[in-house]
Each structure stands twice: as structure tokens, then as C-alpha cells.
C-alpha positions as a Python dict, from the first residue, in 0.01 Angstrom:
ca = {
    (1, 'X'): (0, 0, 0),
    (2, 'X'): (293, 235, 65),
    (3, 'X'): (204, 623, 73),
    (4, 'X'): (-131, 550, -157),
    (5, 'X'): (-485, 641, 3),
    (6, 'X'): (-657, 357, 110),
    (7, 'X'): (-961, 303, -15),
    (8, 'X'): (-1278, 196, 177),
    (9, 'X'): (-1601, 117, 86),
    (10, 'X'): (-1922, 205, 284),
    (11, 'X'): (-2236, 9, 280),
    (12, 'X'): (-2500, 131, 467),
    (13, 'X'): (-2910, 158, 316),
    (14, 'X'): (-2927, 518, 499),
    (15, 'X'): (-2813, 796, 220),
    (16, 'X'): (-2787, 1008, 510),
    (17, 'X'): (-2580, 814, 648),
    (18, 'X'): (-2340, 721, 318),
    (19, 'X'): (-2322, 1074, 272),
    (20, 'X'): (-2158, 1159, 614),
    (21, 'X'): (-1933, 873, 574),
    (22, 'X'): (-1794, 978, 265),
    (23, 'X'): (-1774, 1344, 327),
    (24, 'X'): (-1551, 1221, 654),
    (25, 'X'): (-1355, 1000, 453),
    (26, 'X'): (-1282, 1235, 198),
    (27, 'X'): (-1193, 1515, 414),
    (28, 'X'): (-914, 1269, 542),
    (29, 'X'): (-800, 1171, 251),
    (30, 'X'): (-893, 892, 179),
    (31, 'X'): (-1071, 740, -150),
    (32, 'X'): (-1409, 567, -87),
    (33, 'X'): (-1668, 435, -274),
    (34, 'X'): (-2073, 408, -95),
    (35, 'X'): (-2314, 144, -165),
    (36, 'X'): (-2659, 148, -61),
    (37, 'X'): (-2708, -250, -61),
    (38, 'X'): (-2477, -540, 5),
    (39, 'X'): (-2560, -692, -363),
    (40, 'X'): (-2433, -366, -481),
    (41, 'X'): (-2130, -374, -314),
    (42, 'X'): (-2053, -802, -354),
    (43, 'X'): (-2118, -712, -746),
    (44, 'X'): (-1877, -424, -728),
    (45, 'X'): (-1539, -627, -592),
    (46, 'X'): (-1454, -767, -951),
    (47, 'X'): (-1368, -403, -1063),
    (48, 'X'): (-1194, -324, -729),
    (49, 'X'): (-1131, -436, -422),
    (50, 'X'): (-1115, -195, -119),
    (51, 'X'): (-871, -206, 164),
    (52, 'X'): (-1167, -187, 416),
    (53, 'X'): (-1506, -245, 423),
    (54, 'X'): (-1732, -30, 663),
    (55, 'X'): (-2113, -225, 670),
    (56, 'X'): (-2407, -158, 842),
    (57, 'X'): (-2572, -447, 989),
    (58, 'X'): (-2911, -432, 904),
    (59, 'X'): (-3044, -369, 583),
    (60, 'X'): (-3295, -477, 409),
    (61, 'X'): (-3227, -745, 134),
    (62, 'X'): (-2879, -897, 235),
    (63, 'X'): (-2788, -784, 583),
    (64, 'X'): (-2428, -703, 738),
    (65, 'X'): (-2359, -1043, 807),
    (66, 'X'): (-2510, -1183, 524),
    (67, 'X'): (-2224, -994, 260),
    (68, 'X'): (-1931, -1057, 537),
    (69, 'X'): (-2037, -1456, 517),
    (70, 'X'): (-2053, -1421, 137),
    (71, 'X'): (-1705, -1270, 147),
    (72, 'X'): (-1570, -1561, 389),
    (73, 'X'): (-1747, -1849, 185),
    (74, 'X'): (-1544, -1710, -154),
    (75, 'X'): (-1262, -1605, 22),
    (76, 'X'): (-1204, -1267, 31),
    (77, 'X'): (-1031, -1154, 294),
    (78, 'X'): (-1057, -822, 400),
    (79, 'X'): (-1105, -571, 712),
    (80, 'X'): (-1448, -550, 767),
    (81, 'X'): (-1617, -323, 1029),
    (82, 'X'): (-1924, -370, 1155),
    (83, 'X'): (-2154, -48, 1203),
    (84, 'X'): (-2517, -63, 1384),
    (85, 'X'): (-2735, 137, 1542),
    (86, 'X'): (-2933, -190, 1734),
    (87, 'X'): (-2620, -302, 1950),
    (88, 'X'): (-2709, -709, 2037),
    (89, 'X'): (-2403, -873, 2223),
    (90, 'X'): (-2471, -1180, 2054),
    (91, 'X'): (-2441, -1046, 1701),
    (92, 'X'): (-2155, -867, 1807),
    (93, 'X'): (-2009, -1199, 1913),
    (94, 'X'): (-2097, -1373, 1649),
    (95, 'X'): (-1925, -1109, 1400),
    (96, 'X'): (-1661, -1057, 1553),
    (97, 'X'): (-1596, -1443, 1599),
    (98, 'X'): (-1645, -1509, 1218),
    (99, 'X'): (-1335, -1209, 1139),
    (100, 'X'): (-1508, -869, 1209),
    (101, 'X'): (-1222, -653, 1277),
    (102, 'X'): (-1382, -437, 1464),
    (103, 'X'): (-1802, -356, 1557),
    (104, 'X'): (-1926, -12, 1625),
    (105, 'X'): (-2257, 177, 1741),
    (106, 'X'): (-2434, 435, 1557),
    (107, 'X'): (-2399, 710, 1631),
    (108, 'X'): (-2087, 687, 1470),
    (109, 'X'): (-1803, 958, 1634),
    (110, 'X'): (-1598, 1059, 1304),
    (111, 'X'): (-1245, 1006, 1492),
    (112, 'X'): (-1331, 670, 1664),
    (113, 'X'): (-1407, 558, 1318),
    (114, 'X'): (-1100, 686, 1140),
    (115, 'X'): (-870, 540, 1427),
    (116, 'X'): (-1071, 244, 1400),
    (117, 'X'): (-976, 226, 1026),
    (118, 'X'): (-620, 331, 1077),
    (119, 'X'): (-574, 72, 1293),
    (120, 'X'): (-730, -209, 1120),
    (121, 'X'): (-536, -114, 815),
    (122, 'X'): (-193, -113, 1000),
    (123, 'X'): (-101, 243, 901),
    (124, 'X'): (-148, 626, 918),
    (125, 'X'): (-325, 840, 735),
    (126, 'X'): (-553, 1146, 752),
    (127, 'X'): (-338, 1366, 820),
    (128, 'X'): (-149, 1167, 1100),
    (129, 'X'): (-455, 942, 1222),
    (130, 'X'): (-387, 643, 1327),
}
């Protein structure tokens, strides 16, 4: 990856949402692409893959942990974090136990999910986040 922006890609049904993610994202320079469903995004990964995946857990159609056991059961491998506004320990568990790297509540705070990425991604960026 070197000095190159890493690129995440945000799934989440809420435009509201996708829109405050990738306004936060750019601003800290780094490239992102939104999706409003999980098909969207599955369909999307043979044109490119991101570094990091942020993905809301429930959504209508394929849910949050539908798409990250898609992505196990053809083996891509990549940091996904989980992001939810209905916080159930046993989910949680159960994400994080089948590779989650991480699982945060909505309301998201913009730097706890920028460190969160920095850190799952092994590197600095934004500006020195990380």
C-alpha cells in the first residue's frame, strides 16, 4: 500500500448516512466508494477491491452479516467493520468471531471511526490518524 490512500467502501441503506461517511472519509484523505445495498457492493469487488469495508448491519435485502459470510465463503479476505445502530451482544459476538475486525454503534463519532480504520489497516493516514 505504501504512501497510496486507502480506499474503503461504505455500505449502509441510509443515504444520510453514506453521505456523512464519505464526506468524513474524503476530508481525510482517503478514497471511498458508498453502496446502498450489500448486492451492490458483492457485485462491485470484480472491478476493485477496497482495503476496508465499513457495513451496516441491518439492511434490508442482504444484511451485514449476510455480505461478510458471502465474502468468507469465496474467500475474500478483507477488514471489515461492523456499524449498527441496534447493538445485540450476541451479534456482536458472532461477527466478531467469524473475522469482524472491529463492531461499532451508531452514532458513529468521526475520529473513533477513522482510528478504527487506521488501525485495522496497519497504518497512518488522515493527516497523521492512526
Amino acid at each position: 500500500m505504501g504512501n497510496s490512500r486507502p480506499f474503503v467502501a461504505v455500505v449502509d441503506d441510509e443515504e444520510s448516512v453514506r453521505r456523512a461517511l464519505v464526506r468524513l472519509l474524503h476530508a481525510s484523505q482517503v478514497d471511498v466508494e458508498a453502496f446502498a445495498t450489500g448486492s451492490d457492493f458483492l457485485n462491485s469487488l470484480e472491478a476493485r477491491r477496497p482495503d476496508c469495508l465499513v457495513l451496516d448491519m441491518q439492511m434490508p435485502g442482504l444484511t451485514g452479516r449476510d455480505v461478510q459470510r458471502k465474502l468468507t465463503l469465496t474467500g475474500i479476505h478483507l477488514p471489515v467493520i461492523i456499524i449498527t445502530a441496534y447493538d445485540e451482544p450476541m451479534m456482536r459476538e458472532r461477527c466478531l468471531a467469524d473475522g469482524a475486525a472491529a463492531y461499532l454503534c451508531k452514532p458513529l463519532r468521526g475520529d473513533t471511526l477513522l482510528h478504527t480504520i487506521a488501525s485495522v489497516l496497519g497504518r497512518q493516514f488522515c493527516n497523521g490518524i492512526g
